[in-house]
C-alpha positions in Angstrom: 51.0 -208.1 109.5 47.5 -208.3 107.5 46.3 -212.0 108.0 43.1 -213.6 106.8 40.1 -213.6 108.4 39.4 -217.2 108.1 43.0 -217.6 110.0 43.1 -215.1 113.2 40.6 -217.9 115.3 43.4 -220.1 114.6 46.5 -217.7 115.8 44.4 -216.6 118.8 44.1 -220.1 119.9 47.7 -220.7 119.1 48.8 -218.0 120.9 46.6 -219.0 124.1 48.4 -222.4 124.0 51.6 -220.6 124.0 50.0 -218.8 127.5 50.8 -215.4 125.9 47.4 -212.7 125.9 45.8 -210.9 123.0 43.9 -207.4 123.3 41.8 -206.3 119.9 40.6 -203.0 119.0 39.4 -202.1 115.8 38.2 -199.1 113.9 39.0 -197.4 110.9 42.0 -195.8 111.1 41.4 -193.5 108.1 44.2 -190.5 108.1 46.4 -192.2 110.4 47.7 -189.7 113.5 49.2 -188.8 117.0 45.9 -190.2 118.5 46.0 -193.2 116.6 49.2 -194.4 117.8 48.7 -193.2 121.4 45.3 -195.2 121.4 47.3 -198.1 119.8 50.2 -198.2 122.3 48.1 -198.0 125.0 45.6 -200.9 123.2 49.0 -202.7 123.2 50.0 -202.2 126.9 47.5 -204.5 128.0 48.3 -207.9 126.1 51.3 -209.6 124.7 49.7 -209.6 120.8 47.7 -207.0 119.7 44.9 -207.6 117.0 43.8 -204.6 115.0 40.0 -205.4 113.7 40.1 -203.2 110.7 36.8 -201.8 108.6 37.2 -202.7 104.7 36.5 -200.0 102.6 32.7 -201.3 102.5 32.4 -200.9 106.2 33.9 -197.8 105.9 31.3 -196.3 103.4 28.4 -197.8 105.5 29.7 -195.8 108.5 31.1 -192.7 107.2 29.6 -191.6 104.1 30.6 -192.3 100.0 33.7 -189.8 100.2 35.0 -192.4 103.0 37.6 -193.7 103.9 40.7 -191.6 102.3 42.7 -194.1 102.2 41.8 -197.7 101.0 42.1 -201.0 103.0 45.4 -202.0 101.8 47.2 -198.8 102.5 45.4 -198.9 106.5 46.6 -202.3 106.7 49.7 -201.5 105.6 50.6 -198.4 107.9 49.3 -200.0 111.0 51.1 -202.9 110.5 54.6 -201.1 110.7 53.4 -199.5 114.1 55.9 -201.7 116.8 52.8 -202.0 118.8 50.7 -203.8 116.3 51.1 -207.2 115.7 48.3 -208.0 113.5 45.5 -206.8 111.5 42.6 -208.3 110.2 39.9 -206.6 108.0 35.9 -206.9 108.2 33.4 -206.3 106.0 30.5 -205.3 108.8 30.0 -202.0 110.6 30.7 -203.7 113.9 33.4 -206.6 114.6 31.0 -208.1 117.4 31.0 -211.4 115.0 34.8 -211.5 114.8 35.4 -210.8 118.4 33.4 -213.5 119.1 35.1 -215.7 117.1 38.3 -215.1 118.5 37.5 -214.4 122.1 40.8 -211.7 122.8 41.9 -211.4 126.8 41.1 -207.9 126.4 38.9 -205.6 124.3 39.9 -201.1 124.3 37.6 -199.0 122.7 37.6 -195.3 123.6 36.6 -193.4 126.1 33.1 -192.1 124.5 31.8 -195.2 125.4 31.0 -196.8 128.3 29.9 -200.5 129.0 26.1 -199.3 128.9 26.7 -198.1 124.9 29.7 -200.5 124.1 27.7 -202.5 120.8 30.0 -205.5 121.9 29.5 -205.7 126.0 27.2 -208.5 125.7 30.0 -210.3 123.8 32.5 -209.4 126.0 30.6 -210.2 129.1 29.8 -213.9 127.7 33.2 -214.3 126.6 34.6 -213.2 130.1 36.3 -210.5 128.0 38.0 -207.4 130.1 36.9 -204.2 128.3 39.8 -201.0 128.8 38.0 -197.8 127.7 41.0 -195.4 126.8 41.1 -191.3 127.0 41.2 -190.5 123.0 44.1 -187.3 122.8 42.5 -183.9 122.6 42.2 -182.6 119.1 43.2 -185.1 117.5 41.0 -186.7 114.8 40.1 -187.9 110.9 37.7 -186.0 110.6 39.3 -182.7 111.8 42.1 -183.8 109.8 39.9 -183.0 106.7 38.1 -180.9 107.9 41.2 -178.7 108.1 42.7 -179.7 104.7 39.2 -178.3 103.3 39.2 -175.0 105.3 36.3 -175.9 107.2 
């Protein structure tokens, strides 16, 4: 379910009352594929809510170039909110959601395996907020930009 900005502090602390755990990812989840949802199950495995921190188009653009992203925020929200193993997503405007995660202080914290706690942009927020950090394996092969890199015969 896509939820406000302005309202996911609020559910967090809700759901901390309730003594249930949160983990948050977040990237851009352009083309969505089999990597995706592996990384997302396995976000999932480590909390009782999961919170998908998702770039808006803006971020997007800033990160990955004007022909970015594919699809537009709505339709990412959308998708990754049918996925059983999201329970909700949030959009951001910024290239990272070290603000938002912050905010919201989530149990747990995945990000892939290409980065470590010594290049994680977010460890210092993490460590302050006594956030665990799960660095997970991404699947071999499986990407956005290979994705279109294949539908353009590259």
């Amino acid at each position: 379910m896509l939820i406000k900005r302005d309202e996911v502090k609020d559910l967090v602390g809700k759901i901390h009352r309730e003594g249930k755990t949160v983990v948050c990812t977040n990237g851009c989840f352009d083309i969505l594929h089999v990597g995706h949802v592996r990384y997302l199950e396995k976000t999932k495995s480590f909390a009782d809510y999961c919170i998908v921190l998702l770039n808006s188009d803006k971020s997007v653009r800033s990160i990955k170039g004007p022909t970015r992203p594919i699809n537009n925020e709505n339709d990412r929200a959308e998708i990754l909110s049918a996925l059983r193993c999201v329970d909700y997503v949030v959009l951001f405007d910024e290239d990272s959601p070290r603000n938002l995660l912050d905010e919201i202080k989530p149990d747990v914290y995945t990000k892939g395996a290409d980065y470590n706690m010594d290049t994680l942009p977010e460890a210092d927020i993490m460590k302050k907020n006594g956030t665990r950090v799960e660095f997970i394996q991404f699947v071999q092969g499986k990407s956005t930009t290979g994705i279109i890199n294949k539908v353009n015969g590259e």
